[in-house]
GUKE-226735 format. One line per field, with one value per atom (N, C-alpha, C): residue number from 1; residue in three letters; atom name; x, y, z. Coordinates in nm, 4 decimals, decimal comma. Example, Ala and Ser with C-alpha at 12.3 -4.5 7.8 and 13.67 -1.06 7.14 Angstrom:
2
pos: [1 / 1 / 1 / 2 / 2 / 2]
code: [ALA / ALA / ALA / SER / SER / SER]
site: [N / CA / C / N / CA / C]
X: [1,3190 / 1,2300 / 1,3200 / 1,2850 / 1,3670 / 1,2900]
Y: [-0,5690 / -0,4500 / -0,3300 / -0,2250 / -0,1060 / 0,0030]
Z: [0,7800 / 0,7800 / 0,7800 / 0,7080 / 0,7140 / 0,7870]
END
This chain:
98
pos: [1 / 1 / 1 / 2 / 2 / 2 / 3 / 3 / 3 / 4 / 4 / 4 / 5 / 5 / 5 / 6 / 6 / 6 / 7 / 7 / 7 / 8 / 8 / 8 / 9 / 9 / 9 / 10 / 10 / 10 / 11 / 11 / 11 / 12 / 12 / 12 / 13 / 13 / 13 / 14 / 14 / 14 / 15 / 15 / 15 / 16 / 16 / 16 / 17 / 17 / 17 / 18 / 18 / 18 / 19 / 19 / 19 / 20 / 20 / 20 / 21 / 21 / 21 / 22 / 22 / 22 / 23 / 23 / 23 / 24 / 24 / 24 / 25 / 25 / 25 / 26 / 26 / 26 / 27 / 27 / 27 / 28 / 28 / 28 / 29 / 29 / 29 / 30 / 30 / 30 / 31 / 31 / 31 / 32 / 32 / 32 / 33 / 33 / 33 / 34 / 34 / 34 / 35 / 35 / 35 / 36 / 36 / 36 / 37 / 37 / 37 / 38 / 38 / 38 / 39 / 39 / 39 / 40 / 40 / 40 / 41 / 41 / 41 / 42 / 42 / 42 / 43 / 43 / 43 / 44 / 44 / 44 / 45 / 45 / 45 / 46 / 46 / 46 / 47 / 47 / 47 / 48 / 48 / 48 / 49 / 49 / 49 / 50 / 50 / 50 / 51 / 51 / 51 / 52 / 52 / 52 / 53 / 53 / 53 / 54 / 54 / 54 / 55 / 55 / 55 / 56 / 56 / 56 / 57 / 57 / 57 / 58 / 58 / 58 / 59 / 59 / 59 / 60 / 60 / 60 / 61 / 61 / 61 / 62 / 62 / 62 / 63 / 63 / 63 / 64 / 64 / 64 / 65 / 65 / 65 / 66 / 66 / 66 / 67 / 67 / 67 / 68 / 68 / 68 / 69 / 69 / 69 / 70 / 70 / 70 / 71 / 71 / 71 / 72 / 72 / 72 / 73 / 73 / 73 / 74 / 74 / 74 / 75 / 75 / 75 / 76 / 76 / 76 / 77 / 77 / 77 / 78 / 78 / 78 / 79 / 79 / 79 / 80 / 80 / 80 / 81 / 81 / 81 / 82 / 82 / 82 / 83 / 83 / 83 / 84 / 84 / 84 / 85 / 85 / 85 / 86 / 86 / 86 / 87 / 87 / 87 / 88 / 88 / 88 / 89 / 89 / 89 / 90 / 90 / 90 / 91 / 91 / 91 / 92 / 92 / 92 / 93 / 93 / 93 / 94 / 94 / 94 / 95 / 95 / 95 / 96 / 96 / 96 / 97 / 97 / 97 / 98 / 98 / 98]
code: [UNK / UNK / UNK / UNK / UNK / UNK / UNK / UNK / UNK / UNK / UNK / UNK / UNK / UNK / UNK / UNK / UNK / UNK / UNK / UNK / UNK / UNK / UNK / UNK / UNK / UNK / UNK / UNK / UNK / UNK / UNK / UNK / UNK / UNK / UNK / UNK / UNK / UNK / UNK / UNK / UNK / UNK / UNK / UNK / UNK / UNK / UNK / UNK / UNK / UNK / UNK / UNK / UNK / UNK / UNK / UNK / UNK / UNK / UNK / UNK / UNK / UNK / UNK / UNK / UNK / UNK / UNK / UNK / UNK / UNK / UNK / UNK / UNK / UNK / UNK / UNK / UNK / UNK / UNK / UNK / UNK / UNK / UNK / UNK / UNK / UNK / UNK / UNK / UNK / UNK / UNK / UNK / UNK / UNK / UNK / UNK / UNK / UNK / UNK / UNK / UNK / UNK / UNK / UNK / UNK / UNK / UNK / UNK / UNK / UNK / UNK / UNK / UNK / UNK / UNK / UNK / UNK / UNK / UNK / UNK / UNK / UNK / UNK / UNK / UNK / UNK / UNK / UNK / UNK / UNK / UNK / UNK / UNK / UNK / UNK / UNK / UNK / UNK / UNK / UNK / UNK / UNK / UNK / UNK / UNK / UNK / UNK / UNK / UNK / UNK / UNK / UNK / UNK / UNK / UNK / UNK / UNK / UNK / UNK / UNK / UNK / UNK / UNK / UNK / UNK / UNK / UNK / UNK / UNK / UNK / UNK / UNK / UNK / UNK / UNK / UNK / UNK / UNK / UNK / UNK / UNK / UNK / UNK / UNK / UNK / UNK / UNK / UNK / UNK / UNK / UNK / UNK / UNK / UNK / UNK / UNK / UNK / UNK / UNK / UNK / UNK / UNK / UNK / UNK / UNK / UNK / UNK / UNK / UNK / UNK / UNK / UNK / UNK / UNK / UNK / UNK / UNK / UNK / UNK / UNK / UNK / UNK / UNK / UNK / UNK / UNK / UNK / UNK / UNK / UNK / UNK / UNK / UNK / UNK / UNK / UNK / UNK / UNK / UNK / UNK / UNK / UNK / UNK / UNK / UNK / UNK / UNK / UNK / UNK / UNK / UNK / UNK / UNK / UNK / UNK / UNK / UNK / UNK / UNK / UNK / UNK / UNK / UNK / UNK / UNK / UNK / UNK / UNK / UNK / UNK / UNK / UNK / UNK / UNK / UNK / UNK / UNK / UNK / UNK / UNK / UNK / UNK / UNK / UNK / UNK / UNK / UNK / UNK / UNK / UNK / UNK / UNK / UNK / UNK]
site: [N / CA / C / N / CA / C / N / CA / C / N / CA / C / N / CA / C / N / CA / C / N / CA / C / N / CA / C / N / CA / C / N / CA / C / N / CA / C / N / CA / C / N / CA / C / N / CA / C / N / CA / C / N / CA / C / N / CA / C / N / CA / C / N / CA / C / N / CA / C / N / CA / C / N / CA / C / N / CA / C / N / CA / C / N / CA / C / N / CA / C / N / CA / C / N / CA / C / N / CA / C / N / CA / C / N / CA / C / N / CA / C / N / CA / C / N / CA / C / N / CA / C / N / CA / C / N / CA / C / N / CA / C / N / CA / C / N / CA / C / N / CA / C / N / CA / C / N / CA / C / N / CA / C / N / CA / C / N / CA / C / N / CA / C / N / CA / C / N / CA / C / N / CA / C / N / CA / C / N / CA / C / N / CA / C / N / CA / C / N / CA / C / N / CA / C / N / CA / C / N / CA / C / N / CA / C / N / CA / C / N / CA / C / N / CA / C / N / CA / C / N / CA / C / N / CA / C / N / CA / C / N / CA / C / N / CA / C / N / CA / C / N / CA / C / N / CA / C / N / CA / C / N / CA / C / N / CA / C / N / CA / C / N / CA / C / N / CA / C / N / CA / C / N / CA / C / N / CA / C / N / CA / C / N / CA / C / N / CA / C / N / CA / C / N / CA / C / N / CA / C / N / CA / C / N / CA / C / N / CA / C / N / CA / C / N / CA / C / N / CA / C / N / CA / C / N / CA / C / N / CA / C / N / CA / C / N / CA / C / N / CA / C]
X: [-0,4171 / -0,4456 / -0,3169 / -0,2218 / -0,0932 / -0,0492 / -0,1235 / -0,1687 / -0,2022 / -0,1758 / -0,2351 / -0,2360 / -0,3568 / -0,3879 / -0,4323 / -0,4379 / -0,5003 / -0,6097 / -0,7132 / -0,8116 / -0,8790 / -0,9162 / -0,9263 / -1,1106 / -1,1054 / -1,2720 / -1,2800 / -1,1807 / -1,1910 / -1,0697 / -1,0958 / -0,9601 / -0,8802 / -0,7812 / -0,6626 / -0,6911 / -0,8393 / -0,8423 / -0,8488 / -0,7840 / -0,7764 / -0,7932 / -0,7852 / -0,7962 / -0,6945 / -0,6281 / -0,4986 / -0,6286 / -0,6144 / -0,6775 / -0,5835 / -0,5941 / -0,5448 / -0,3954 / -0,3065 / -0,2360 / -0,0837 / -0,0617 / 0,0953 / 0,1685 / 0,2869 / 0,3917 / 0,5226 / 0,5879 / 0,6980 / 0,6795 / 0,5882 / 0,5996 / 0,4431 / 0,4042 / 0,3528 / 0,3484 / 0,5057 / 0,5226 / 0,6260 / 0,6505 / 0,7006 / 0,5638 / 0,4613 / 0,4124 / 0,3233 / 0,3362 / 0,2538 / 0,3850 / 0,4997 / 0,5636 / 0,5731 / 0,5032 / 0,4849 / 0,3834 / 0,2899 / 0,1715 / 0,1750 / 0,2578 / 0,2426 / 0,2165 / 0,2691 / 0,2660 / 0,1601 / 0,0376 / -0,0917 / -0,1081 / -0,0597 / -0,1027 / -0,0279 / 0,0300 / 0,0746 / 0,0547 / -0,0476 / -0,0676 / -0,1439 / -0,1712 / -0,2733 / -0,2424 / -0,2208 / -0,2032 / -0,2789 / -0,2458 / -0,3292 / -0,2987 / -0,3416 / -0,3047 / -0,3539 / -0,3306 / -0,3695 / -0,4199 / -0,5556 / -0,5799 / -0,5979 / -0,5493 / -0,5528 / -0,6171 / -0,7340 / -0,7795 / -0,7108 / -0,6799 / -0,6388 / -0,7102 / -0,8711 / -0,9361 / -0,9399 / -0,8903 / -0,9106 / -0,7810 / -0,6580 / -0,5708 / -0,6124 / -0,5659 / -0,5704 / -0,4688 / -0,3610 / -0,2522 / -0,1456 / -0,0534 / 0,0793 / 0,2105 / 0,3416 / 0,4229 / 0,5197 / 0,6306 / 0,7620 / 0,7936 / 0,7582 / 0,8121 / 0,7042 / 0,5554 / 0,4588 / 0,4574 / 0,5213 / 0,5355 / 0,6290 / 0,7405 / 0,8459 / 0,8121 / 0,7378 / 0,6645 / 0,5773 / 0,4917 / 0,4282 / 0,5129 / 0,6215 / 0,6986 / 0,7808 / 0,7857 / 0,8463 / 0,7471 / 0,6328 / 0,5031 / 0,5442 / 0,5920 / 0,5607 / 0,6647 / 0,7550 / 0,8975 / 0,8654 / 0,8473 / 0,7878 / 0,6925 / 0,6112 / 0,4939 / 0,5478 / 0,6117 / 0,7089 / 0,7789 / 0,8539 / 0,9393 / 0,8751 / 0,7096 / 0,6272 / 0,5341 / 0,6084 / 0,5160 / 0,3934 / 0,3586 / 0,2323 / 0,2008 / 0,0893 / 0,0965 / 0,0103 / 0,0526 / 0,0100 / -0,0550 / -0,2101 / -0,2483 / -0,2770 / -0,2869 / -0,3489 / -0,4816 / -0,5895 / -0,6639 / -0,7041 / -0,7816 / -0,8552 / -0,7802 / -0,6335 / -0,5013 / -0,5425 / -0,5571 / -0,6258 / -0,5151 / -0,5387 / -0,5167 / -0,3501 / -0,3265 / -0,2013 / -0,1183 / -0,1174 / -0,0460 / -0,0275 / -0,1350 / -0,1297 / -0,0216 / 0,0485 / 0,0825 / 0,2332 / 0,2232 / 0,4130 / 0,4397 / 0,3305 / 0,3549 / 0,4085 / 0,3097 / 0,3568 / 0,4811 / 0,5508 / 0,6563 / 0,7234 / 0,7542 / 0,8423 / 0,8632 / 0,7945 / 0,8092 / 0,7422 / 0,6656 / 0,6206 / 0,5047 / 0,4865 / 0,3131 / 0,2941 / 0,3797 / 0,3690 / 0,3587 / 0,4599 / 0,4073 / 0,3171 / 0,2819 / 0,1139 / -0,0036 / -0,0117 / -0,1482 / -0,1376 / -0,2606 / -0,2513 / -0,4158]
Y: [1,5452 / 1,5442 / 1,5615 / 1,4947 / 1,4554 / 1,5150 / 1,4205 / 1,3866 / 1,2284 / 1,1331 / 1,0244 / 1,0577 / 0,9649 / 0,9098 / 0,8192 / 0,7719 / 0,6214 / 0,6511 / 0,5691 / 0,5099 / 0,3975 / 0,4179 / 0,3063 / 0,2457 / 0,1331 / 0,0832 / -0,0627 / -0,0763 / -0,1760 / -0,2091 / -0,2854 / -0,3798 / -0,4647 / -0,4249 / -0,4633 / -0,3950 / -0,3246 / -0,3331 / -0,1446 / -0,1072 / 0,0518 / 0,0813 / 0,1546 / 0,2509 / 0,3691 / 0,3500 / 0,4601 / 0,5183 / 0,6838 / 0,7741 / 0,8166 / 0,8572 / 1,0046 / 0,9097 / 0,9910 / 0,9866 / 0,8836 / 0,7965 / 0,7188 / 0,7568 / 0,8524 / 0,9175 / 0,9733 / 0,9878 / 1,0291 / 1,1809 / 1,2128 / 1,3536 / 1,2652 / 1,1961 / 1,1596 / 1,0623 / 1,0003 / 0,8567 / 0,8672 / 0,9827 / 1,0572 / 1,0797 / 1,1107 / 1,1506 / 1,0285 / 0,9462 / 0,7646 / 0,7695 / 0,7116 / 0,6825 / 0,7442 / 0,8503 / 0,9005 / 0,8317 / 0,7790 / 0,7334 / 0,5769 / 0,5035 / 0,3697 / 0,3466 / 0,3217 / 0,2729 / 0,2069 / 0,3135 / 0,2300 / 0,1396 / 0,0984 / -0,0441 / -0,1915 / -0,1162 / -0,2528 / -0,2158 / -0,1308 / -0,1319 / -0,2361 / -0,3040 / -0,3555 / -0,5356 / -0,6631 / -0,7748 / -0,8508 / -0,9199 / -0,9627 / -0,9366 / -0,9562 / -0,9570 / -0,8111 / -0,7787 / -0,6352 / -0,6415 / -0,5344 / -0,5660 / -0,3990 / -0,3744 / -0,2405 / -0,2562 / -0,1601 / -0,1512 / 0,0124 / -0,0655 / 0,0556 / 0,1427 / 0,0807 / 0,1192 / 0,2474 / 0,3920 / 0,5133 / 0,5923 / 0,4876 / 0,5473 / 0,5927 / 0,7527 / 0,7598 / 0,7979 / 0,8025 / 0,8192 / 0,7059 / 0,6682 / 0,5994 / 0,5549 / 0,5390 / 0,5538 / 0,4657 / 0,4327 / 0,3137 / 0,3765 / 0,5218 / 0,5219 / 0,4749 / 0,5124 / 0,4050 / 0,2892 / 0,2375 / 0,0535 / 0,0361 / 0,1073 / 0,1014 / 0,0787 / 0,1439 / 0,2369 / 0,1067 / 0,0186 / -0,0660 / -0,2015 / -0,2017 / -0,3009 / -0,2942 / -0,1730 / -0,1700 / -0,1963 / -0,1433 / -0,2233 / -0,3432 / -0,4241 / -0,5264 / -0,6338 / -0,5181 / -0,6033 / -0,5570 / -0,4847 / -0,4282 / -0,5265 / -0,5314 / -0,6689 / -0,7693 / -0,7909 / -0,9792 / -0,9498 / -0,8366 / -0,8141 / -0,7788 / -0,7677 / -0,7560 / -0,8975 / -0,9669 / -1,0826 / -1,0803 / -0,9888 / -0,9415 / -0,9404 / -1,0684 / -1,0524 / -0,9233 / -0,8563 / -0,6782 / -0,7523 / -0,7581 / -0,7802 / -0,6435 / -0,6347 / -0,5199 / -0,5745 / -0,5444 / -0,5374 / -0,4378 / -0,4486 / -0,3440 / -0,2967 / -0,3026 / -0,2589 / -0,2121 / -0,0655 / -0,0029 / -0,0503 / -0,0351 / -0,0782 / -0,0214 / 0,0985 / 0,1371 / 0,1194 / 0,0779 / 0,0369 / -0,1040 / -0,1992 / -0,3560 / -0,3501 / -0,2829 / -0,2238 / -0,2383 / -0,1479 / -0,1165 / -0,2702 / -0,3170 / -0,4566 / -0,5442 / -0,5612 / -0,6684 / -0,6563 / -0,5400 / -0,4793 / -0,4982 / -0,4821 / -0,5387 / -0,6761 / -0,7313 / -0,8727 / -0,9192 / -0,8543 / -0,8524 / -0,9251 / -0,9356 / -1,0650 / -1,0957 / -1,1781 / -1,2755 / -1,2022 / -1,1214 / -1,0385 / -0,9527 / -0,9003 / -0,8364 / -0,8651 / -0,9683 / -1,0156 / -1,1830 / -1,1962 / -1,3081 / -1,3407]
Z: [-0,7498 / -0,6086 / -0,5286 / -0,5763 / -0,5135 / -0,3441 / -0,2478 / -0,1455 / -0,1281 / -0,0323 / 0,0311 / 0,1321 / 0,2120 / 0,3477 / 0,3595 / 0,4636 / 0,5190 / 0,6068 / 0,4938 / 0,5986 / 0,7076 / 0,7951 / 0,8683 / 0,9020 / 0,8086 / 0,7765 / 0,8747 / 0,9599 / 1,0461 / 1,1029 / 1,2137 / 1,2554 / 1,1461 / 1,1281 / 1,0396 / 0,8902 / 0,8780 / 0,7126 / 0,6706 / 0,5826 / 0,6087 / 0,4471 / 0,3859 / 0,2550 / 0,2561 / 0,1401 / 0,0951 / 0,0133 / -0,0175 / -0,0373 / -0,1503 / -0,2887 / -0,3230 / -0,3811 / -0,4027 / -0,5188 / -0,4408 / -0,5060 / -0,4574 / -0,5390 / -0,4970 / -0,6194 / -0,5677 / -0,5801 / -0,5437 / -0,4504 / -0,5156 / -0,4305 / -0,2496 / -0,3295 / -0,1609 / -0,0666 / -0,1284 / -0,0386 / 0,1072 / 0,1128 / 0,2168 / 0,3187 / 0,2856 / 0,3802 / 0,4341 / 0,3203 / 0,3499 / 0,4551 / 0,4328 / 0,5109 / 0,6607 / 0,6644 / 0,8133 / 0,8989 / 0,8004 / 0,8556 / 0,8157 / 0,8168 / 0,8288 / 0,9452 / 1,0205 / 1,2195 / 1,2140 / 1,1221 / 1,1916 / 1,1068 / 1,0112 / 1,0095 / 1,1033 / 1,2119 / 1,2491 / 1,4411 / 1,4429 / 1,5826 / 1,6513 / 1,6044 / 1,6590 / 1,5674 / 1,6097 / 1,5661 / 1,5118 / 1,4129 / 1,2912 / 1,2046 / 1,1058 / 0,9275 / 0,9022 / 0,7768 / 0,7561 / 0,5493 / 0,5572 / 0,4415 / 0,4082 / 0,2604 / 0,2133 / 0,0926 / 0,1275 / -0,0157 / -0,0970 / -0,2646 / -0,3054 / -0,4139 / -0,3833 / -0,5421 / -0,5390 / -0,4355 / -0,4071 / -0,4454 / -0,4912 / -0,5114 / -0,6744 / -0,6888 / -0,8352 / -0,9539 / -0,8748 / -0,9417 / -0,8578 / -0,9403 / -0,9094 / -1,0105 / -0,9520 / -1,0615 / -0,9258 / -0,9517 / -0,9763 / -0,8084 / -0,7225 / -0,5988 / -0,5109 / -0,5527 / -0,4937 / -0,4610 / -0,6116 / -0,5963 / -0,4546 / -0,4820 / -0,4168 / -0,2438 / -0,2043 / -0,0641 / -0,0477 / -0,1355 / -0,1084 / -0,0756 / -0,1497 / -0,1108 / 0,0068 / 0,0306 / 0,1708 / 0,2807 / 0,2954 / 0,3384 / 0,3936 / 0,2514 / 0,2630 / 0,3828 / 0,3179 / 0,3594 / 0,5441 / 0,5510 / 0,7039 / 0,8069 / 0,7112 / 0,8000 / 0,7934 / 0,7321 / 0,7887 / 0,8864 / 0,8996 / 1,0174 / 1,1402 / 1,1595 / 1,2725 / 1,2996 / 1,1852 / 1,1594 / 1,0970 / 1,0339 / 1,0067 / 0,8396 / 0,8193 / 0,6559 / 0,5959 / 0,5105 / 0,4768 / 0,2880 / 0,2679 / 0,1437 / 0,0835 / -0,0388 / -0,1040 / -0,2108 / -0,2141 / -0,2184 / -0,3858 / -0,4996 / -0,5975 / -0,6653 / -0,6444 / -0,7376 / -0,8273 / -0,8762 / -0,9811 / -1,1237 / -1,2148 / -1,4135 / -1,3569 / -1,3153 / -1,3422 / -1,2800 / -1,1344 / -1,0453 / -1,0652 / -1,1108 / -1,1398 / -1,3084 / -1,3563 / -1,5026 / -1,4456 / -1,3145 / -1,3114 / -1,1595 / -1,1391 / -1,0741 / -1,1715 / -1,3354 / -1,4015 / -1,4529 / -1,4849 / -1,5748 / -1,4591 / -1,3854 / -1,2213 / -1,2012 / -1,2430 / -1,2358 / -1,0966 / -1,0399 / -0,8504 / -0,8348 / -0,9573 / -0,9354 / -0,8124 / -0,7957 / -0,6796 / -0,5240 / -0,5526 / -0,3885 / -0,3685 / -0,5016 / -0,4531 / -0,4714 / -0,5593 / -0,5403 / -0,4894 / -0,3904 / -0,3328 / -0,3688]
END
């Protein structure tokens, strides 16, 4: 696919689409903003992502590191087998699943 986008299924709660990878965390990164337009917590589901690898993780942790600095707690949500794979081998348990 190697393409993402974001979807938006409510106030604070949205869906990443399509592939997290090095070749498309550039264009996630164009389109973050919207998760922090609007105040409140923010929930992402990722069961739509279908590919991901170590610059995804990366892009999610910046996410992360992002919504504390708006004050804003950012959850992820359905973490598909392979992305929950390069979380455990990271040692990141703790900051992505709550």
């Amino acid at each position: 696919m190697e393409t993402v986008r974001i979807e938006t299924l409510g106030p604070g709660h949205y869906q990443l689409i399509g592939d997290l990878t090095f070749d498309t965390v550039a264009a996630l990164c164009k389109q973050k903003k919207v998760f922090f337009r609007q105040q409140g917590d923010v929930l992402v589901d990722l069961s739509l992502v279908t590919k991901a690898d170590s610059a995804g993780l990366a892009c999610l942790l910046e996410l992360i590191r992002q919504a504390k600095s708006h004050g804003v707690e950012i959850r992820f949500d359905n973490i598909q087998k392979q992305l929950r794979s390069l979380v455990r081998v990271s040692g990141l348990d703790k900051l992505m699943t709550h």
